[in-house]
C-alpha atoms as a printed R data frame, in Angstrom:
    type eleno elety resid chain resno       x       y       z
1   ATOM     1    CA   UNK     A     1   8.136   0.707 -14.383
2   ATOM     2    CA   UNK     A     2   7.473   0.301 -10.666
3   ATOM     3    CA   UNK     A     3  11.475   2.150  -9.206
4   ATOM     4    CA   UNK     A     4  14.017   1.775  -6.453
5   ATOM     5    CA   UNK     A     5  13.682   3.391  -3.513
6   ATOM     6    CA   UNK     A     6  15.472   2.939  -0.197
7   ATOM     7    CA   UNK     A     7  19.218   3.297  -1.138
8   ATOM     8    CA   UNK     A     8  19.267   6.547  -2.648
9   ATOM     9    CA   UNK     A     9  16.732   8.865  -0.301
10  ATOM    10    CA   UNK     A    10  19.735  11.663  -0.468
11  ATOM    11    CA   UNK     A    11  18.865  12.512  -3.719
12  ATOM    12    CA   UNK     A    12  15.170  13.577  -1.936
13  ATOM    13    CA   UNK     A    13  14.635  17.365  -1.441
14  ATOM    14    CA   UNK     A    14  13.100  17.700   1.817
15  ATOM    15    CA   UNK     A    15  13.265  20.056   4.939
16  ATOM    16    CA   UNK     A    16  14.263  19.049   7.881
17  ATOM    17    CA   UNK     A    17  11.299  16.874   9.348
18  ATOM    18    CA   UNK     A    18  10.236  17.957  12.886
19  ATOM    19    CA   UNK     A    19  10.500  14.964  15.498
20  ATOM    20    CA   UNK     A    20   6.802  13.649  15.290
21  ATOM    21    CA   UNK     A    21   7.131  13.480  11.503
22  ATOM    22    CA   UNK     A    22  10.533  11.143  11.735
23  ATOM    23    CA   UNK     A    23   8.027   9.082  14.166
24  ATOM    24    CA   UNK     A    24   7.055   5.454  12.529
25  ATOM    25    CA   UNK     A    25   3.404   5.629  13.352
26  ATOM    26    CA   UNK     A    26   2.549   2.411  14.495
27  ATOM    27    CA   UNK     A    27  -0.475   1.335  12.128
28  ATOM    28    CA   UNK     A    28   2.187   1.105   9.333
29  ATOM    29    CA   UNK     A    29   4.375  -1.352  11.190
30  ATOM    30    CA   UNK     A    30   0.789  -3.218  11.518
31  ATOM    31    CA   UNK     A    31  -0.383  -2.942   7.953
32  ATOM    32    CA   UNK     A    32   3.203  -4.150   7.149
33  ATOM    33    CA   UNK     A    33   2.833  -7.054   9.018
34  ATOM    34    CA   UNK     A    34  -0.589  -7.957   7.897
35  ATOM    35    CA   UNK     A    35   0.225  -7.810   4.295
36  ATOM    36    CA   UNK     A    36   3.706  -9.728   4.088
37  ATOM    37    CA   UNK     A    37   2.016 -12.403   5.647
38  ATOM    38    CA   UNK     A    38  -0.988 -12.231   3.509
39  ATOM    39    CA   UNK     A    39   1.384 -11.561   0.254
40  ATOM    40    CA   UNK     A    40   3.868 -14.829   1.663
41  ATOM    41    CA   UNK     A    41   0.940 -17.671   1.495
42  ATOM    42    CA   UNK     A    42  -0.711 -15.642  -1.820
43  ATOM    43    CA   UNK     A    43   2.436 -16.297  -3.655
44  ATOM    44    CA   UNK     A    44   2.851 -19.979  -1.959
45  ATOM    45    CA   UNK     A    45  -0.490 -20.631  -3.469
46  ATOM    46    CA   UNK     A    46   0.319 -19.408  -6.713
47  ATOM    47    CA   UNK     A    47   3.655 -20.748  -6.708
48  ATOM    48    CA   UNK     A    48   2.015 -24.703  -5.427
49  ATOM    49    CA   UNK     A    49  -0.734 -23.989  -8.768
50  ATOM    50    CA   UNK     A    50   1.731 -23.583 -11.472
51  ATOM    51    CA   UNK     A    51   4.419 -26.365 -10.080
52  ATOM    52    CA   UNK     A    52   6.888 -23.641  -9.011
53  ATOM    53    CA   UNK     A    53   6.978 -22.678 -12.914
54  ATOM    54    CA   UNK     A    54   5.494 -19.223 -13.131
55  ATOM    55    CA   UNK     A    55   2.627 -16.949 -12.301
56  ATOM    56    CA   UNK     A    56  -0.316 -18.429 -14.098
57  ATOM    57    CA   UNK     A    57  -3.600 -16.163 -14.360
58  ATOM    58    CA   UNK     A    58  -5.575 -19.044 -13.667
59  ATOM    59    CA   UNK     A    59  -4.585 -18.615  -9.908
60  ATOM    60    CA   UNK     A    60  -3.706 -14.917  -9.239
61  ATOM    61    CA   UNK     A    61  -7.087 -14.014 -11.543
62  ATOM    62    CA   UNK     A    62  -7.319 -11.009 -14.124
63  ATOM    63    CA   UNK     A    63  -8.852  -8.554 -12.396
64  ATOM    64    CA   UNK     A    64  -5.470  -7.142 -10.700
65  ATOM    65    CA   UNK     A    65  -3.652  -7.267 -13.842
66  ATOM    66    CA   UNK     A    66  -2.792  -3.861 -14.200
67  ATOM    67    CA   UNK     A    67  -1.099  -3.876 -10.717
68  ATOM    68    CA   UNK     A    68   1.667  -6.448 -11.785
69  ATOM    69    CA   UNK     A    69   4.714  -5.858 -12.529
70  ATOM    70    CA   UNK     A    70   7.558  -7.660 -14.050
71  ATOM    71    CA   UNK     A    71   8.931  -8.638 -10.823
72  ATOM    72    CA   UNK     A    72   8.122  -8.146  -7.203
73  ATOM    73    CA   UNK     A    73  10.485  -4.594  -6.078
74  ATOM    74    CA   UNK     A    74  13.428  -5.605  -3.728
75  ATOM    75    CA   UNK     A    75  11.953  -3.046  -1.128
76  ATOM    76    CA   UNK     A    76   9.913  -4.181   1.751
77  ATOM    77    CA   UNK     A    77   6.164  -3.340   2.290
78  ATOM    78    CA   UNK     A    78   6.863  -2.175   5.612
79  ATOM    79    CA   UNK     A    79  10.239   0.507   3.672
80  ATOM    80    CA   UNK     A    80   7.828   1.153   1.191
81  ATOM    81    CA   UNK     A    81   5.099   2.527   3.620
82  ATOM    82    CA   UNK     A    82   7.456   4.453   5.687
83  ATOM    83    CA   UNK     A    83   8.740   6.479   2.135
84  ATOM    84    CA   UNK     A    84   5.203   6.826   1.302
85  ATOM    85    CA   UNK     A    85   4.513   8.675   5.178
86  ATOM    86    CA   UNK     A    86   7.860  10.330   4.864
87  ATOM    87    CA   UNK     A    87   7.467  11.930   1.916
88  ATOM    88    CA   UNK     A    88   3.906  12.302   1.663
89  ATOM    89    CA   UNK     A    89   3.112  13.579   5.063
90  ATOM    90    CA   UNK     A    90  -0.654  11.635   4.742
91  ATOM    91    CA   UNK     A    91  -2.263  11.222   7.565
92  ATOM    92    CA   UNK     A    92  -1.958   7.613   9.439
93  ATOM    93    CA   UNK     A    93  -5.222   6.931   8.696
94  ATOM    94    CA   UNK     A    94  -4.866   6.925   5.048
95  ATOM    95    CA   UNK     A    95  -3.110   3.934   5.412
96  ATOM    96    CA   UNK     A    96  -6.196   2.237   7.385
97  ATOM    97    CA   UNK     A    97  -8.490   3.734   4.389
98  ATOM    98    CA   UNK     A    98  -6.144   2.587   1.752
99  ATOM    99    CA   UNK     A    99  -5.887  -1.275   3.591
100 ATOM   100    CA   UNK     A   100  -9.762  -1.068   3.310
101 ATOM   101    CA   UNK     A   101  -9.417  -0.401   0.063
102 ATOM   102    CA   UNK     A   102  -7.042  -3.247  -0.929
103 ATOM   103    CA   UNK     A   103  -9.621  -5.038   0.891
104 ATOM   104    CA   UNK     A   104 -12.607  -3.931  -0.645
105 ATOM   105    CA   UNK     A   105 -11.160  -4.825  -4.049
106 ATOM   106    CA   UNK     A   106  -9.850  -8.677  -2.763
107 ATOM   107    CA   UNK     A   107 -13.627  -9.145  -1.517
108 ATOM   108    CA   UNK     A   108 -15.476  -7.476  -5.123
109 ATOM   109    CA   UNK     A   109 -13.041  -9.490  -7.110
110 ATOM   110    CA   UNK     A   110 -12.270 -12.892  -5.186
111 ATOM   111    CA   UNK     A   111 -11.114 -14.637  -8.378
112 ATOM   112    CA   UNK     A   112  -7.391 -11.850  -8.273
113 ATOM   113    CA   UNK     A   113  -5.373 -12.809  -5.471
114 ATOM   114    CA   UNK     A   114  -2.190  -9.620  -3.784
115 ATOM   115    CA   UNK     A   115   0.604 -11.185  -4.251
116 ATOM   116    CA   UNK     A   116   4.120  -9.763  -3.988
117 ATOM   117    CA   UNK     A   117   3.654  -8.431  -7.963
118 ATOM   118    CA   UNK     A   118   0.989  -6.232  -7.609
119 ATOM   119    CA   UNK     A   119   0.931  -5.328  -3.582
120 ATOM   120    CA   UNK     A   120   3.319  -2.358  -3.865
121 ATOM   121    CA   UNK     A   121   1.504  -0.504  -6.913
122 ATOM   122    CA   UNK     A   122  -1.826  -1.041  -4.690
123 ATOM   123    CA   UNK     A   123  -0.793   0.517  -1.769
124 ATOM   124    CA   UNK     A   124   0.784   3.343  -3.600
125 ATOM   125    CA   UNK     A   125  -2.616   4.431  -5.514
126 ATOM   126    CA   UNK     A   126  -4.836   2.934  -2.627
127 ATOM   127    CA   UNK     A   127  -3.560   5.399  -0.185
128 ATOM   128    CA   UNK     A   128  -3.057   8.623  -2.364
129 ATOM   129    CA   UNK     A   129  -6.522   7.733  -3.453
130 ATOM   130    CA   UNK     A   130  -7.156   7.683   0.379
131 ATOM   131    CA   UNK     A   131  -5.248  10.942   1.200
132 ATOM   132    CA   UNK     A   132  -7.547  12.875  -1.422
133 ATOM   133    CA   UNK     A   133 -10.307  11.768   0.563
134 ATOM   134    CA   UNK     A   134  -9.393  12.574   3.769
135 ATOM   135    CA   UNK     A   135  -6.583  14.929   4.538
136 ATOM   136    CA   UNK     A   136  -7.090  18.871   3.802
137 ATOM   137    CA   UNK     A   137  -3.670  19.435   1.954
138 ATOM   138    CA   UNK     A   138  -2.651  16.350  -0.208
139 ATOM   139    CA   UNK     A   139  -0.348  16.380  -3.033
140 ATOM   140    CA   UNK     A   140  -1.265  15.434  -7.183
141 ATOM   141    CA   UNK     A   141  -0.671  12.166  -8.580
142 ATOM   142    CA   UNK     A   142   3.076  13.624 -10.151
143 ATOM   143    CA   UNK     A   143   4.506  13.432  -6.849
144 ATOM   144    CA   UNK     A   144   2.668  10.083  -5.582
145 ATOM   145    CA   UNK     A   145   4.319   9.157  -8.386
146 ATOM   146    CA   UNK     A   146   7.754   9.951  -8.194
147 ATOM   147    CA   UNK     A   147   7.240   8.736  -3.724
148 ATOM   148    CA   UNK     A   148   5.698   5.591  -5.221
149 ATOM   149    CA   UNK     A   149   8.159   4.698  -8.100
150 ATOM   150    CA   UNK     A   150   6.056   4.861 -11.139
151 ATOM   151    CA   UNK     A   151   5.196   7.315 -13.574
152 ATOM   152    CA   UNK     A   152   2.754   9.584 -13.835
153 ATOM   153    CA   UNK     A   153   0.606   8.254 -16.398
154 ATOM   154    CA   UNK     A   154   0.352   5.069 -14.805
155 ATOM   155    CA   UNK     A   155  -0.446   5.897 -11.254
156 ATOM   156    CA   UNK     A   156  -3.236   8.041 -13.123
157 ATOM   157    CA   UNK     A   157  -4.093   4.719 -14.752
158 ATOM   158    CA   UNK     A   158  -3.868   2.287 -12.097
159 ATOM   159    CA   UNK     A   159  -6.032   5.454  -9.952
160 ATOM   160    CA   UNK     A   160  -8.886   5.004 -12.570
161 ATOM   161    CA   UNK     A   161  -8.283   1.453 -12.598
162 ATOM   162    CA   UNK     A   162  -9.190   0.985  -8.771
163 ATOM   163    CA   UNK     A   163 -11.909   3.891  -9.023
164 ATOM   164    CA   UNK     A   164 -14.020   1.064 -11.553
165 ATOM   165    CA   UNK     A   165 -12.790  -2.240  -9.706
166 ATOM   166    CA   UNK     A   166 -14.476  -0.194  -6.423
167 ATOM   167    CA   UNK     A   167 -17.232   1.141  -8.953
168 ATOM   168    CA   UNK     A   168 -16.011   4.320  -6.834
169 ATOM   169    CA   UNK     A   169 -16.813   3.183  -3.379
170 ATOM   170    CA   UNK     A   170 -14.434   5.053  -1.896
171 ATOM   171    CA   UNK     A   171 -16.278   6.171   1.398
172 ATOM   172    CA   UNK     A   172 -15.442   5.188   4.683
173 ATOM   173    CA   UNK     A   173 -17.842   5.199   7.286
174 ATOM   174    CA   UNK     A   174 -16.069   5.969  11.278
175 ATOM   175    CA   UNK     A   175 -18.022   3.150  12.179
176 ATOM   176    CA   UNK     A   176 -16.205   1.058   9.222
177 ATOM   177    CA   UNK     A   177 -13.083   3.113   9.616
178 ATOM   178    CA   UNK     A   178 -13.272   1.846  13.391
179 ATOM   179    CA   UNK     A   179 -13.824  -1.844  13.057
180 ATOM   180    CA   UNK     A   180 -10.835  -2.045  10.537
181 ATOM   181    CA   UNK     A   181  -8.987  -0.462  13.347
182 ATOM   182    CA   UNK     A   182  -9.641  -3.241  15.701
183 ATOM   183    CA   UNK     A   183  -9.244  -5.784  13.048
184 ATOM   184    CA   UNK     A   184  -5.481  -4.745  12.957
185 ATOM   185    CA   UNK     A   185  -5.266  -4.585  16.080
186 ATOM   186    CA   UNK     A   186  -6.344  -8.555  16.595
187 ATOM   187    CA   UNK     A   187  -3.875  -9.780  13.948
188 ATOM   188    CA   UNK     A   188  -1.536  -8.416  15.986
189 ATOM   189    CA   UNK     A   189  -2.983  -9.434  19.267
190 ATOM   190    CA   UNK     A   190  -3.466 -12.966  17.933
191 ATOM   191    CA   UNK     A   191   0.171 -12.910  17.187
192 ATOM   192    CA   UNK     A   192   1.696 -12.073  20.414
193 ATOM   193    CA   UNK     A   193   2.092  -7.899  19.432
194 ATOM   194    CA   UNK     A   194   0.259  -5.770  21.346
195 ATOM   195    CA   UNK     A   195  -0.479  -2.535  19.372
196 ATOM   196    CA   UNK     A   196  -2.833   0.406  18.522
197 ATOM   197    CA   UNK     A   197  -3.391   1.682  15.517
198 ATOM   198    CA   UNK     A   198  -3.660   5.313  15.259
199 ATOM   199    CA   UNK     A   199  -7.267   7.188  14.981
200 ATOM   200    CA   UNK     A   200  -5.717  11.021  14.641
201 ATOM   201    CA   UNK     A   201  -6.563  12.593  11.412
202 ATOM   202    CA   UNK     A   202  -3.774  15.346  10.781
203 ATOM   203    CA   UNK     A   203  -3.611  18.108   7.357
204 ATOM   204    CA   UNK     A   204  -0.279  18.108   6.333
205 ATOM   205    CA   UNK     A   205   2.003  20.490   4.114
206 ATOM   206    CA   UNK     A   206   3.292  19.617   0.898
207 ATOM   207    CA   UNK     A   207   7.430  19.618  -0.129
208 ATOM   208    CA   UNK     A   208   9.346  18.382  -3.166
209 ATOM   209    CA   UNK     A   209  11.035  14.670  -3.612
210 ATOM   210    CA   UNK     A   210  13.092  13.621  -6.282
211 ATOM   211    CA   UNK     A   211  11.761  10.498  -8.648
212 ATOM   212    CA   UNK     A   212  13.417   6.451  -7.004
213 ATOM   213    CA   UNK     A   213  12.843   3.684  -8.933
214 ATOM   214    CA   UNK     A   214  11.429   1.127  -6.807
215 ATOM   215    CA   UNK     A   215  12.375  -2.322  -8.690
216 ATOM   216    CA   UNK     A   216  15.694  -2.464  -8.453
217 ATOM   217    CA   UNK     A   217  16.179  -0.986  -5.144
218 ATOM   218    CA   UNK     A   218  17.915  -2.339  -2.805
219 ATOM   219    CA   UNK     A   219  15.329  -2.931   1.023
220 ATOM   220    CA   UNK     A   220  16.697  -0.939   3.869
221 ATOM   221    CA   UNK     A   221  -5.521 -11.867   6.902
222 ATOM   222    CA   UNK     A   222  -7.181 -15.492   5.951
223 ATOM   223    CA   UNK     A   223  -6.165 -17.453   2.752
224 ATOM   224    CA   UNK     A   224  -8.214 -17.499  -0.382
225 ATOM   225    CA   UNK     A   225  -6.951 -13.368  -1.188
226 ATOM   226    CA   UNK     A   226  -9.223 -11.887   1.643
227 ATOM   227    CA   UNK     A   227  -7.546  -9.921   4.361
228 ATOM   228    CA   UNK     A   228 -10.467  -9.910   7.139
């Protein structure tokens, strides 16, 4: 049951956040933009397959099944990443780890497509999964879970999940870490947006947050399912 999560952040137990924490760093507005156009022409593709009728396996593939849910969540990628930082305190470069991720899985499994069913529930485990590997103070799946909408017994599903569709390549290399940085940074470029993506790895504390359902909330790279 992928949750709601924008409209009803006063119910989150926080304390105050310090300016550079209610900062947008920049490499989420870039991953954001990335993936909603990559999720727009995945779900045009699937959506020209099946004659507009439904979401046919025979186009979006098997291999991403346990990502989908029912029906895409009303909140943006770019809202959704922003709770995820907010709440989460992960470094910015967890997000570049958990986009390499995403990608490592599109490129293993070409046949399963990230479409706007399955993007949100990626990013969620792709980047705690990325957070555990990088940052010195992360928190446990339970409160992933309740910052990501789901329970707790399926992010530690869909966690195992990616773990085998990687077969647990979950290293990143600087050298790889860096030339997914500058691939950002050309989609971007190519697209008249000039920006950097963040390189700063930063240890971060570790608060309380109250669960949000994500699907009925309310919002406040090439074709073919690869994304460089």
């Amino acid at each position: 049951m992928l949750a709601a999560a924008a409209a009803d952040d006063t119910h989150l137990r926080r304390l105050e956040p310090s300016p550079a924490e209610t900062a947008t760093p920049r490499v989420l507005t870039i991953i954001a933009f990335v993936l909603d156009r990559l999720v727009a022409r995945n779900d045009r593709l699937v959506e020209q397959s099946d004659g507009g009728v439904g979401w046919g396996s025979s186009r979006v593939g098997t291999s991403l099944n346990t990502f989908h849910g029912v029906r895409a969540p009303s909140i943006r990628i770019g809202k959704y990443l922003e709770r995820i930082y907010k709440y989460t305190d992960c470094s910015p470069s967890c997000f570049v780890v958990g986009y390499v991720y995403i990608d490592r899985l599109v490129h293993k499994h070409p046949n399963s497509l990230v479409v706007s069913l399955n993007v949100h529930r990626l990013l969620v485990t792709s980047i705690m999964v990325a957070s555990k590997m990088l940052d010195d103070v992360h928190f446990n799946n339970a409160f992933y879970a309740r910052v990501g909408g789901v329970s707790n017994s399926e992010l530690n599903r869909l966690e195992l999940e990616l773990l085998f569709l990687l077969d647990f390549g979950v290293t990143v290399s600087s050298r790889v870490f860096e030339s997914y940085c500058m691939h950002l940074e050309k989609e971007m470029l190519r697209n008249g947006m000039a920006q950097k993506v963040e390189r700063v790895l930063t240890p971060n504390g570790v608060e309380d947050v109250t669960e949000m359902p994500l699907e009925d909330a309310q919002s406040s790279s090439p074709s073919n399912g690869t994304m460089s």
